[in-house]
C-alpha positions in Angstrom: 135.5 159.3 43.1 137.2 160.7 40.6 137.8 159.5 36.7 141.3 159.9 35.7 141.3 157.8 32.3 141.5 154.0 31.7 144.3 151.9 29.8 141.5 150.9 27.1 140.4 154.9 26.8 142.0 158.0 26.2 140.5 160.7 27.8 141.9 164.3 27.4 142.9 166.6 30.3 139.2 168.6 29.3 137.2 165.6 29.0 138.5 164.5 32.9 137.7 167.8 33.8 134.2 167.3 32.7 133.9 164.1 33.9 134.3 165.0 37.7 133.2 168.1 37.9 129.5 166.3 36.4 130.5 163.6 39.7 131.1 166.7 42.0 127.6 168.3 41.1 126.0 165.5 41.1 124.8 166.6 37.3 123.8 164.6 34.2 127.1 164.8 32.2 125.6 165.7 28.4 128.6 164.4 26.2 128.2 165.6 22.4 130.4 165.2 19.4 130.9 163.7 15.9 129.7 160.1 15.7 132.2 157.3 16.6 134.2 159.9 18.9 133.5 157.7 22.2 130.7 159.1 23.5 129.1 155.8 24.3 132.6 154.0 25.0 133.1 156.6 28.0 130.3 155.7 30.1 131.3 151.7 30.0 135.2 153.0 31.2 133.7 155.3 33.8 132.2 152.5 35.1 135.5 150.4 34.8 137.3 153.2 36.4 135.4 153.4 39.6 134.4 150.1 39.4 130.6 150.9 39.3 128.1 148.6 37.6 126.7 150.4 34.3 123.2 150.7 33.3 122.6 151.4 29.5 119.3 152.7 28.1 119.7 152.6 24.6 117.2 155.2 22.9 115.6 154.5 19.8 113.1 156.8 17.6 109.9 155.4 18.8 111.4 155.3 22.8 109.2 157.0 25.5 110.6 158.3 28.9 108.2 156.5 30.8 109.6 153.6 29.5 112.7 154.0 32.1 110.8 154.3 34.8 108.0 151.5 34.1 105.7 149.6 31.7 102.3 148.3 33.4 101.1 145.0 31.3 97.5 146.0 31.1 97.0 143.2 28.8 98.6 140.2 30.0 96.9 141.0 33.2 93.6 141.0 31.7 94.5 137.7 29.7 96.0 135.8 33.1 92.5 137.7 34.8 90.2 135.5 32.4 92.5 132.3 33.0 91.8 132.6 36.4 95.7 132.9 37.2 96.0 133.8 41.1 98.9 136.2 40.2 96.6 138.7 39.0 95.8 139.5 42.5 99.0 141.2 42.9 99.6 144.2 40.3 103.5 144.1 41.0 103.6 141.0 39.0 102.9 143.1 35.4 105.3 145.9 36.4 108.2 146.1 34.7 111.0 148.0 36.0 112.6 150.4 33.8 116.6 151.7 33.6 116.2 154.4 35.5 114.4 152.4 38.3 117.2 149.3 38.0 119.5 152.6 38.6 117.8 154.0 41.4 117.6 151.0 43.5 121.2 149.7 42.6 122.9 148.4 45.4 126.0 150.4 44.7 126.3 153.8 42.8 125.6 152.5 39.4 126.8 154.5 35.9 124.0 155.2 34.2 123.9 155.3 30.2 121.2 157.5 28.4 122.5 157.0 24.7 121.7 158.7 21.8 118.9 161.5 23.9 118.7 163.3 20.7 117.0 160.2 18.5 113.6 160.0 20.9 110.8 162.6 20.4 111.4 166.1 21.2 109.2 165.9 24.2 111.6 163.1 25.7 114.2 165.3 27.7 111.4 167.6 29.1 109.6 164.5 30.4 112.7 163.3 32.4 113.4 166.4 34.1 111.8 165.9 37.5 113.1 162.9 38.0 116.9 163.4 36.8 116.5 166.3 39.2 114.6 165.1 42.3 115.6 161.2 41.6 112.7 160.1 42.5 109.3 159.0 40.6 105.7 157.5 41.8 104.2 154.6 40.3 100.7 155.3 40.2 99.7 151.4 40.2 100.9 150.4 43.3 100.8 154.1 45.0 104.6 153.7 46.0 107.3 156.3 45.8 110.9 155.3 44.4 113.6 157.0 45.5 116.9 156.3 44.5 119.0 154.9 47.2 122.3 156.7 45.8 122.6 159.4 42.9 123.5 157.3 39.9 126.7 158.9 37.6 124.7 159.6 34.6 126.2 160.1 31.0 123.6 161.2 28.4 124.8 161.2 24.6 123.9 163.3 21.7 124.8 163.6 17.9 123.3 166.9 18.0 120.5 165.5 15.6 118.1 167.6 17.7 118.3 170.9 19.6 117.9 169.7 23.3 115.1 172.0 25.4 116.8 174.5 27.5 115.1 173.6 30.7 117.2 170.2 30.1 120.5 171.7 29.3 120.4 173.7 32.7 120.5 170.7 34.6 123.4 169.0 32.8 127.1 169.4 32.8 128.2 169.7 29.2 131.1 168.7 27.4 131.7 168.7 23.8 134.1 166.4 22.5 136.7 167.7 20.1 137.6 165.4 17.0 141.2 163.9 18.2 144.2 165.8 16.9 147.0 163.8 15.3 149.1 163.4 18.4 146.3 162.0 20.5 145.0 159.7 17.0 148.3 158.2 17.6 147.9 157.1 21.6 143.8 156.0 20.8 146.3 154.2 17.6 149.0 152.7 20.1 146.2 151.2 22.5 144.3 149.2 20.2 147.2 148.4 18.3 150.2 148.0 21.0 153.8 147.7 18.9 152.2 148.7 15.5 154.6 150.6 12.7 155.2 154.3 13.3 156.0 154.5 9.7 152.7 153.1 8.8 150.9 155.1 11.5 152.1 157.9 9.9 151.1 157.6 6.6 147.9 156.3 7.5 147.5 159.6 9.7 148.6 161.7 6.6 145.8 160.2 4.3 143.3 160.0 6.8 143.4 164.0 8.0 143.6 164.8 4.1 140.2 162.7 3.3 138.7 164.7 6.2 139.8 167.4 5.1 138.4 167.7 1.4 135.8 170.5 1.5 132.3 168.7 0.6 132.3 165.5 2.0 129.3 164.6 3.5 130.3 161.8 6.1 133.7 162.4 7.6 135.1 159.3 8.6 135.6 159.1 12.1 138.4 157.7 14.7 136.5 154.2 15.1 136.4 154.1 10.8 140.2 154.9 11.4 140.5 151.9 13.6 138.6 149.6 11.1 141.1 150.8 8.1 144.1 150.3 10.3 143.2 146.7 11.2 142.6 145.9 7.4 145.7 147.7 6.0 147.9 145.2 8.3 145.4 142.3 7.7 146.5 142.6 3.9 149.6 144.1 4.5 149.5 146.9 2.6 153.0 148.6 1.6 154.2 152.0 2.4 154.1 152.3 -0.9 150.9 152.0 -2.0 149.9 154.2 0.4 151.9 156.6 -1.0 150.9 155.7 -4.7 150.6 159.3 -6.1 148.8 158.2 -9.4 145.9 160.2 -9.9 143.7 157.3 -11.1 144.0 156.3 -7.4 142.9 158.8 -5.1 140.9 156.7 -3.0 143.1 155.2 -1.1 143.3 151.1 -0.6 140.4 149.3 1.4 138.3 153.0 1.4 135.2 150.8 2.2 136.3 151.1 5.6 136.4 155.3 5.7 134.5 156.6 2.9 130.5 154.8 3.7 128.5 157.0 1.3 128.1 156.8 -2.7 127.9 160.3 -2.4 131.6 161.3 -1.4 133.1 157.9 -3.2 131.7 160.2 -6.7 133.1 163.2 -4.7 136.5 161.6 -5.2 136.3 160.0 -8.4 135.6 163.4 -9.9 138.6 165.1 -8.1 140.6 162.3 -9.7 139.3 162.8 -13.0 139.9 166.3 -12.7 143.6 165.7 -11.4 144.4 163.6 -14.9 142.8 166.5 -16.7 145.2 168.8 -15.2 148.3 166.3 -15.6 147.8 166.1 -19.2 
């Protein structure tokens, strides 16, 4: 098994690297970087790669860790109990099987998805430990053990919105992926949009870096933004040339709403302009 990129991802020589060597140890790979870097997309093309089926867990603020292993329905057991329903007289019936049991008993060697680690409760990594290590857990209501028939390929995501517990970061291969230079921009660019302009690639490129670039900006935009703005400039056809308007009344470029996303840096802007007309006088 080993991941070597797909035709809908590019993957960089490091981030292959990190890929198998996570398969090889039979590790969690822990995947960080800046949002909309495809963190999430990688797990769904691992999957495609090695033609795996792909579990997601999706992990909000208010998400527990036993909640991928299993939920007991106390409640609707008590309730079917006073209906005299004749399933309550097997508790299996108000188990619900979690992501990380759907993984464990997967019939083949399933991808498994924890996105977004950092948004749950501090306390969530630590609680997973034992079984991401020992892939196995016990279900207390029915006294059985699960063990998982086959290690699941498991990518866990981060936007570094918490510091992850150490004991967790021991047991995972980590990877940190870089924010695309230009020349790898332009093949993500080329696969999305096969055939598109190189002249209008270019200039895109040139105004996009430059945006991330100015020093105070509080949301970068990122390569999927980059998309987004690409798609629109050639929805409306914008020219060459008003991307390369050089009037300081429009430093924002054309159909910003799909890179700049916060009041914040759209003032940011709108003062350097204003400042840029001072200086032009």
């Amino acid at each position: 098994m080993r991941f070597e990129g797909t035709s809908a991802y590019v993957a960089t020589d490091d981030l292959k690297v990190a890929v198998n060597a996570a398969i090889a140890l039979e590790r969690p790979l822990l995947v960080k970087g800046e949002p909309g870097t495809g963190k999430t997309v990688l797990a769904v093309e691992i999957a495609k790669a090695l033609g795996a089926p792909l579990i997601e867990w999706h992990i909000k603020s208010t998400t527990k860790a036993m909640q991928g292993l299993y939920e007991y329905d106390a409640v609707t057991r008590l309730r079917d109990s006073q209906l005299g329903d004749a399933r309550v007289k097997d508790i299996r019936n108000y188990i619900k099987r979690g992501k990380l049991w759907d993984a464990f008993v997967a019939d083949d060697r399933p991808v498994l998805l924890i996105d977004e680690i950092d948004k749950a409760d501090i306390e969530f990594p630590n609680d997973l430990l034992q079984e991401l290590d020992r892939m196995e857990f016990f279900v207390y209501e029915t006294g059985e053990t699960i063990h998982a028939r086959r290690r699941p390929i498991v990518v866990i995501t981060s936007n570094n919105e918490k510091e992850l517990p150490d004991a967790f970061l021991r047991r995972c291969f980590f990877h940190y992926i870089r924010f695309p230079d230009p020349d790898t921009m332009r093949a993500i660019i080329e696969v999305h949009f096969p055939g598109i302009k190189n002249r209008l690639v270019a200039e895109a490129l040139r105004l996009f870096y430059e945006i991330r670039d100015v020093p105070g900006m509080k949301k970068k935009p990122s390569t999927s933004e980059l998309l987004d703005w690409l798609k629109l400039l050639m929805v409306e056809d914008i020219s060459l040339e008003t991307l390369r308007e050089r009037d300081p009344k429009k430093l924002i470029p054309p159909l910003h709403g799909a890179l700049i996303k916060n009041e914040q840096d759209v003032h940011l802007f709108e003062r350097l302009a204003f400042m840029s007309r001072r200086e032009g006088r």
